[in-house]
C-alpha positions as CSV (number, residue, x, y, z in Angstrom):
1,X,-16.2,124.3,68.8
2,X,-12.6,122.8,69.2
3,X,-11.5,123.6,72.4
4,X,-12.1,120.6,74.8
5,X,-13.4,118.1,72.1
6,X,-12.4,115.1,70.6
7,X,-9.7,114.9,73.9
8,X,-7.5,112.0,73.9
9,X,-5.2,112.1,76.9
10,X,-1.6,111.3,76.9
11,X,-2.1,107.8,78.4
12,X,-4.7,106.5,76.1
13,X,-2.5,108.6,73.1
14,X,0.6,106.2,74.3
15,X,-1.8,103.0,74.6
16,X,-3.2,103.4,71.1
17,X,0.4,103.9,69.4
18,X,-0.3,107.2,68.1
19,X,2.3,109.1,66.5
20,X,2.7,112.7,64.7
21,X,-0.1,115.3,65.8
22,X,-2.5,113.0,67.3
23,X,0.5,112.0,70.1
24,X,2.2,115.5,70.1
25,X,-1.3,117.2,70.7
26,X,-1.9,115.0,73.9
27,X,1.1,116.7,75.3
28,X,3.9,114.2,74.6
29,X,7.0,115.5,73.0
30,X,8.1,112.8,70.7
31,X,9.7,113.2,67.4
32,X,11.7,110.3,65.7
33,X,14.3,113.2,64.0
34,X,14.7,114.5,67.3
35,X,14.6,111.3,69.5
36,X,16.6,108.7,67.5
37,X,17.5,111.8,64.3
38,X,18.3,109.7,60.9
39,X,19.8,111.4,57.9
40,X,20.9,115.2,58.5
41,X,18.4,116.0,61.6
42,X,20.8,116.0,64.1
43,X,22.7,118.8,62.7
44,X,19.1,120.7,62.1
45,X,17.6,123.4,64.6
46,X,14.1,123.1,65.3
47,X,11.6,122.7,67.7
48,X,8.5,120.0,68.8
49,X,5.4,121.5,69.5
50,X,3.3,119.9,71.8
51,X,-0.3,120.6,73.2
52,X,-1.9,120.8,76.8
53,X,-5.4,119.8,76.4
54,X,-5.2,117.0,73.8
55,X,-8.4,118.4,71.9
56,X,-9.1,119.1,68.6
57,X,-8.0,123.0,69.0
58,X,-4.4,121.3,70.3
59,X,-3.5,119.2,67.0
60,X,-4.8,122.1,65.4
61,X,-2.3,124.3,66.6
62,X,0.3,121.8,66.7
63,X,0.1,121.5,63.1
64,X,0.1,124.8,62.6
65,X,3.3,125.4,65.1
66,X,4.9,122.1,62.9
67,X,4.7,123.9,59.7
68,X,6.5,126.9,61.2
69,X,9.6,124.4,62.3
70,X,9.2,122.9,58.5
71,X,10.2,126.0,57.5
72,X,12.9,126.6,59.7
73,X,14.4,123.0,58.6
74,X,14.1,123.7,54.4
75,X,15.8,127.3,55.4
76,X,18.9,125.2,57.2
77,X,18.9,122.5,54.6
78,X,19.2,125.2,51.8
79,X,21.5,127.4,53.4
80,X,24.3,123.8,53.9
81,X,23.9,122.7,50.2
82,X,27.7,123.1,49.1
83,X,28.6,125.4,46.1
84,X,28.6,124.1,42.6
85,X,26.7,122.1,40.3
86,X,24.4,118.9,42.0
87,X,24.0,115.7,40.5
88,X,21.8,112.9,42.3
89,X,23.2,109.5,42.6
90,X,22.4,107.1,40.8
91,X,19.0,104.8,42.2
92,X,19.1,101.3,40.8
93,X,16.1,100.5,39.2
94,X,15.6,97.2,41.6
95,X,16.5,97.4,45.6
96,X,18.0,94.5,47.3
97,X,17.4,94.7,50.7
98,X,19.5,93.3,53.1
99,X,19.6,89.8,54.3
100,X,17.8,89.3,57.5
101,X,15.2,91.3,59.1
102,X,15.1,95.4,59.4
103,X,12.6,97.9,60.5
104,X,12.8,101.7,59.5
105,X,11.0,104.4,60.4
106,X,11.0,108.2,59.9
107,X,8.6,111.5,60.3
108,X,6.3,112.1,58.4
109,X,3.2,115.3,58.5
110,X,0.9,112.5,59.9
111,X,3.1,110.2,62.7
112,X,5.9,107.8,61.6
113,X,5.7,106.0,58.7
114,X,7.7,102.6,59.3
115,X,8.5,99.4,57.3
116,X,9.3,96.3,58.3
117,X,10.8,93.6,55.5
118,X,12.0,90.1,55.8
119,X,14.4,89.3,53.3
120,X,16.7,86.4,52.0
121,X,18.8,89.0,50.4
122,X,17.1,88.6,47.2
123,X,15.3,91.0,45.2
124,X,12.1,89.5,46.4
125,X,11.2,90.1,50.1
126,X,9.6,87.5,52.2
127,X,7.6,89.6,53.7
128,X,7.1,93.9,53.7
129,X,4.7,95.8,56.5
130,X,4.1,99.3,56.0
131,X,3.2,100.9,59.3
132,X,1.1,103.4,57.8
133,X,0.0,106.8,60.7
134,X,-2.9,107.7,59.7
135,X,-4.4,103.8,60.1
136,X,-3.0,104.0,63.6
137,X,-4.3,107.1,64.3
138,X,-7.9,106.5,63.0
139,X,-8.4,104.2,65.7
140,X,-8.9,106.9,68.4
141,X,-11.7,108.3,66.2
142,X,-15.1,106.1,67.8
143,X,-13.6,107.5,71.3
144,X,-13.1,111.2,70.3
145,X,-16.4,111.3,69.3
146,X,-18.4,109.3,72.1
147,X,-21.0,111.4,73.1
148,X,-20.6,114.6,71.1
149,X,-22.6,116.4,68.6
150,X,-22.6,114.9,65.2
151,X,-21.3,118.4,63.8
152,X,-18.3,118.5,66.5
153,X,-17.5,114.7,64.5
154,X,-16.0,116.4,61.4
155,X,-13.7,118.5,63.6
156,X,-12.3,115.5,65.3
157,X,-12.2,113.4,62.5
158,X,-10.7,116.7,60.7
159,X,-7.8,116.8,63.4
160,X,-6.4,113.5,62.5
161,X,-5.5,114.4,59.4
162,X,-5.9,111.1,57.5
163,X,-5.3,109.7,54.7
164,X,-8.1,107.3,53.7
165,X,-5.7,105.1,51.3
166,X,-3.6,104.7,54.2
167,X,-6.9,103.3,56.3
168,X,-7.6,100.8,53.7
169,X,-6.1,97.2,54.4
C-alpha cells in the first residue's frame, strides 16, 4: 500500500522547496554536504540516495538507504579523530553574530535546516528565521493525499517524517 501513493514528482518537489527525503525521493539528488559540503563533508565518503517513483515506498527506502550512508560517515569520522586526550573548546555562554546579514544552512534527517539573522553586531539580533524542513515539507501533504483512501493518508503523511513543533508558527 506504498508503492505508487502519495507521488510528488520532481517538478512539483522543486516548486514546493522540499528538501531531505521528500526532494531525494522524487528523484533529485541534492544534498547540501555534498553540493556546497560545510565542516568536514568534503573529506567524507558517502553516497545520496535517491528514488524513481516519488511515492511513499521511495522516501521509504531513501531513508532507509540514508541511514546506511550515516553509518558510513560516524565510521570515517571515528576512524580521523587524532590520538590523545580531547577537550572541546570553549562555547561562550552568549553568541555575537556578525554584523550584517547571513544565512546558514546544513542537513539534517528531515531536509535543510537554515537560519537567517539580521544583526547590528550586538548580542541582540534584529531579526532570526529558522527555516524549519518539516514545515516545508508538510505542505505537499493535501496533494499526496487527493483522492486516496483515508488509510493510505497515514502512510503519506508517515513518509514525511515531521516534526509537529517544527509545523507550528
Amino acid at each position: 500500500r506504498t508503492v505508487g501513493i502519495g507521488v510528488v514528482s520532481p517538478e512539483r518537489a522543486m516548486q514546493k522547496g522540499f528538501t531531505g527525503v521528500m526532494l531525494r525521493g522524487s528523484g533529485i539528488e541534492w544534498d547540501v554536504r555534498k553540493t556546497q559540503p560545510y565542516e568536514v563533508y568534503d573529506q567524507m565518503d558517502f553516497d545520496i540516495p535517491v528514488g524513481k517513483n516519488g511515492d511513499n515506498w521511495d522516501r521509504y527506502m531513501v531513508k532507509l538507504s540514508e541511514i546506511a550512508e550515516s553509518a558510513k560517515i560516524i565510521r570515517q569520522a571515528i576512524d580521523g579523530l587524532p590520538e590523545g586526550d580531547y577537550m572541546a573548546k570553549k562555547v561562550p555562554k552568549v553568541i555575537k553574530p556578525p554584523k550584517g546579514e547571513v544565512f546558514s544552512r546544513t542537513e539534517g534527517t528531515r531536509g535543510e535546516l537554515g537560519f537567517y539573522i539580521v544583526s547590528d553586531g550586538t548580542t541582540k539580533p534584529y531579526r532570526i528565521h529558522i527555516r524549519r524542513p518539516s514545515f516545508v515539507n508538510m505542505q505537499g501533504l493535501n496533494a499526496m493525499c487527493r483522492g486516496m483512501l483515508i488509510g493510505d493518508s497515514v502512510a503519506a503523511y508517515s513518509s514525511i517524517d515531521p516534526i509537529m513543533g517544527e509545523v507550528d508558527c
